[in-house]
N, C-alpha and C positions, 0 to 999 in steps of 0.2 A: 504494500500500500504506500501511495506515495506520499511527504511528505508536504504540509500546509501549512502550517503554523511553528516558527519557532522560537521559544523564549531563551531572554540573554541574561544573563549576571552582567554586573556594570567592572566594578571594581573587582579583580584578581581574572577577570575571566575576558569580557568582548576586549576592556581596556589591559593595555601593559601595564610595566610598574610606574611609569613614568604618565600616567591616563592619557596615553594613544590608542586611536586605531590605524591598524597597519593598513600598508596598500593592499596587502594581501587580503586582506580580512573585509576592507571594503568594497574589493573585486568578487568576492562570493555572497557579499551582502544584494551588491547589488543584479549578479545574476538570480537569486532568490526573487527579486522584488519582479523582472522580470518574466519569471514562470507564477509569477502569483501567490509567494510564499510569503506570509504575514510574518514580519521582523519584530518583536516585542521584548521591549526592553525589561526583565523585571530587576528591580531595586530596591534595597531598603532604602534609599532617596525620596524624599518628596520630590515632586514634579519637580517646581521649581529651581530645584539643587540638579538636576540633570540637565547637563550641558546640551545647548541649542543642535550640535552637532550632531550628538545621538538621534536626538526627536527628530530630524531631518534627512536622517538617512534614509534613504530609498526602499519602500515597503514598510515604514515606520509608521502605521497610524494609529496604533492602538498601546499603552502602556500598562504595566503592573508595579505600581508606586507601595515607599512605604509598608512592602513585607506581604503583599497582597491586600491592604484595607483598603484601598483605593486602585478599582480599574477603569481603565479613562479614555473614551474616542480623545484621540489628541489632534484629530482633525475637525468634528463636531465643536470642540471643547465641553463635550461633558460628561456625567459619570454613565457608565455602566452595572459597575455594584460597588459597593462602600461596607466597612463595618469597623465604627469606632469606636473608640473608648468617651464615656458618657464624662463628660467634665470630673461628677460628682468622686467616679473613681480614680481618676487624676489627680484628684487632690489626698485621697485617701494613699496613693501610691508616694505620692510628694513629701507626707508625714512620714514614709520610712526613708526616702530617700535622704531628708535634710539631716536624718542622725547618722551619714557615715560622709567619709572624706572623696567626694566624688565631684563630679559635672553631668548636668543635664539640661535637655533643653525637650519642650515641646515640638510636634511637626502640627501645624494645623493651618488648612486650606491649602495646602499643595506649599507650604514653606516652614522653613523653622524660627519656632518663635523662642527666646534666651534672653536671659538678664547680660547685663554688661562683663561681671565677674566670668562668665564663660567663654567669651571670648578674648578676655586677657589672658586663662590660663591655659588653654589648651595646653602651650609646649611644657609646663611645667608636671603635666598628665603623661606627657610623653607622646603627645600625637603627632605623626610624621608631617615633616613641613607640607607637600604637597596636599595632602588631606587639610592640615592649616589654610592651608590658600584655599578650596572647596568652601570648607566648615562657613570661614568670615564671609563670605561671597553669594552667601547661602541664607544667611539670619535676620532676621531681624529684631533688634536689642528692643526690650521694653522693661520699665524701671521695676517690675516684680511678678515672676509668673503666678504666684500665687493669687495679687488682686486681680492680675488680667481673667482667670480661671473665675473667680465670683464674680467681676464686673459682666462679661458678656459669656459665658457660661459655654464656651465654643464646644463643640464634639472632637477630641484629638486622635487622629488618626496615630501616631506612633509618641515615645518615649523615647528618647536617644540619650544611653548614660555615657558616664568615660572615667576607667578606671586607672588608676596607679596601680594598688595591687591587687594581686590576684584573689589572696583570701577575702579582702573586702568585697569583689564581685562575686565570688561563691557567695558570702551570705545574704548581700543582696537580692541573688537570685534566689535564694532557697527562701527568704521573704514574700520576695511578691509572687514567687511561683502560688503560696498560701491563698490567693486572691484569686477566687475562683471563674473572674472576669478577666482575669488577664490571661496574656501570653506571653513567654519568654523568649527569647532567643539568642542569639549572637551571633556578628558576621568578621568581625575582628576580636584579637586579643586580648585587646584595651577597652571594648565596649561592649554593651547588653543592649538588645534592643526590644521593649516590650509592646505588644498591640492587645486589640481587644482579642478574645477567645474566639479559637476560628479563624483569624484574620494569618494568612500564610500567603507564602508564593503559590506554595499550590491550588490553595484555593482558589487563589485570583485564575491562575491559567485553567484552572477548571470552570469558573464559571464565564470565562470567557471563549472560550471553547465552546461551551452552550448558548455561546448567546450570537456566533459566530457559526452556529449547527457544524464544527467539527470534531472527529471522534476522537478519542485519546489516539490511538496507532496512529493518527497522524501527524502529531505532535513530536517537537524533539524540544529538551531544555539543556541547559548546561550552567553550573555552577561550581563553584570552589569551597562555600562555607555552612556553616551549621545551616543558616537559613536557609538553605537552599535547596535540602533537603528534602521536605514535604514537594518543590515543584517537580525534582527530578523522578521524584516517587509517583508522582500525578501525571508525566508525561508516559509518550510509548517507548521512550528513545532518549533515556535519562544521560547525563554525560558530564564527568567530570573531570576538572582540569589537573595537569600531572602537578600543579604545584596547590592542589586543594588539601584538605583536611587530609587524613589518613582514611579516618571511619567514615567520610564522603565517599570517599575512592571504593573503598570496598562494597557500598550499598547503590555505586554506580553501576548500569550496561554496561558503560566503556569507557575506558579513561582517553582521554585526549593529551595532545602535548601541554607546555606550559603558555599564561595568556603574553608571554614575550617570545615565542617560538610559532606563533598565528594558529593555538590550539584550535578556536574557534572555526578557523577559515579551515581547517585538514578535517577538519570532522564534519564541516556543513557540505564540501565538495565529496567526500568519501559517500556518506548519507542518505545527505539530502538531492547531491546534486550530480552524483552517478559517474562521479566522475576520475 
């Protein structure tokens, strides 16, 4: 069966280390777009925090924001399905967050909303400069998430933490994991990324898939990290990168090269594109 639809990891997997896409990578993008094969970005990124370049790729109209809570005609500009977390438990997630030595920032309406303090300290977290450069490019500062959360009582699509150490992310997560509204995850080492329950990559590419009337076998995903997980398990033709998790690798189809070696592009022309 042939190949229709395929969804992409951003970071470790379509993009290098350096967030390129290669020429390589975007000479089999764009023969995809050409046979009619739906390009689909998925991200823990809000919309907005993904580079105009991605969204414009050729066969690019549809995206999986934000871990699956958010799937979006990005041609239309509108939703498809959504599933957030309710302010009221945002704030209840907030009260454990503020007792440990961390950063976080809300994503809500397709961007991330942060206090000031979080963008001064990123590098003191230990987060890599180019992600630095993203992170600030990406925010928007308001003088306290907490009143912004009771003034206009927004629906948040994701949670973005950022750890120094390890044990403190252990217990944070084994925290809010307790909350039976939420969901955990992580896409790097240094952070946790929480949504509401339900709210996954897979989900998103499965109900867009449906909404799209196509079948799982004709799907392909690829990813590198925890998150990504549930999509590659939702697709027919799951695939991960040689520089991904260990326990990813192993609960992949197929492993691909690494995303600085055009894993992406060797496995969509192998695939997808018969070639």
């Amino acid at each position: 069966m042939s190949i229709k639809l395929i969804a992409l990891d951003l970071d470790g997997t379509l993009l290098t280390t350096d967030k390129r896409i290669t020429a390589r990578t975007r000479a089999a993008i764009e023969e995809c777009e050409k046979r009619g094969i739906e390009i689909v970005p998925a991200t823990g990124r809000a919309m907005r925090a993904v580079p105009a370049e991605i969204l414009e790729l050729p066969g690019v109209r549809y995206g999986i924001f934000t871990n699956g809570a958010s799937v979006w005609d990005i041609r239309e500009e509108k939703s498809i399905a959504a599933q957030y977390i309710d302010w009221q438990t945002a704030l209840k997630a907030i009260e454990i967050l503020e007792r440990y030595p961390m950063l976080y920032d809300l994503y809500i309406e397709g961007r991330g909303i942060c206090e000031a303090q979080f963008l001064e300290r990123l590098e003191e977290f230990g987060v890599p400069p180019e992600n630095c450069r993203i992170i600030r490019s990406s925010r928007q500062p308001v003088p306290n998430l907490i009143a912004y959360l009771k003034e206009f009582h927004p629906p948040v699509q994701k949670i973005n933490l950022i750890f120094r150490e390890k044990a403190v992310k252990a217990e944070v997560r084994r925290e809010l994991s307790q909350i039976d509204a939420l969901s955990v995850t992580s896409s790097l080492p240094w952070n946790l990324e929480v949504n509401a329950q339900g709210a996954t990559k897979g989900g998103g590419l499965e109900r867009l898939r449906a909404h799209l009337n196509i079948s799982r076998e004709e799907t392909m995903a690829f990813g590198d990290g925890e998150n990504d997980l549930p999509m590659l398990q939702a697709a027919g033709l799951g695939i991960a990168m040689e520089n991904g998790a260990d326990f990813l690798k192993k609960q992949a189809d197929i492993i691909t090269l690494t995303n600085d070696r055009d894993g992406v592009a060797a496995a969509i022309e192998q695939y997808a594109l018969g070639e």
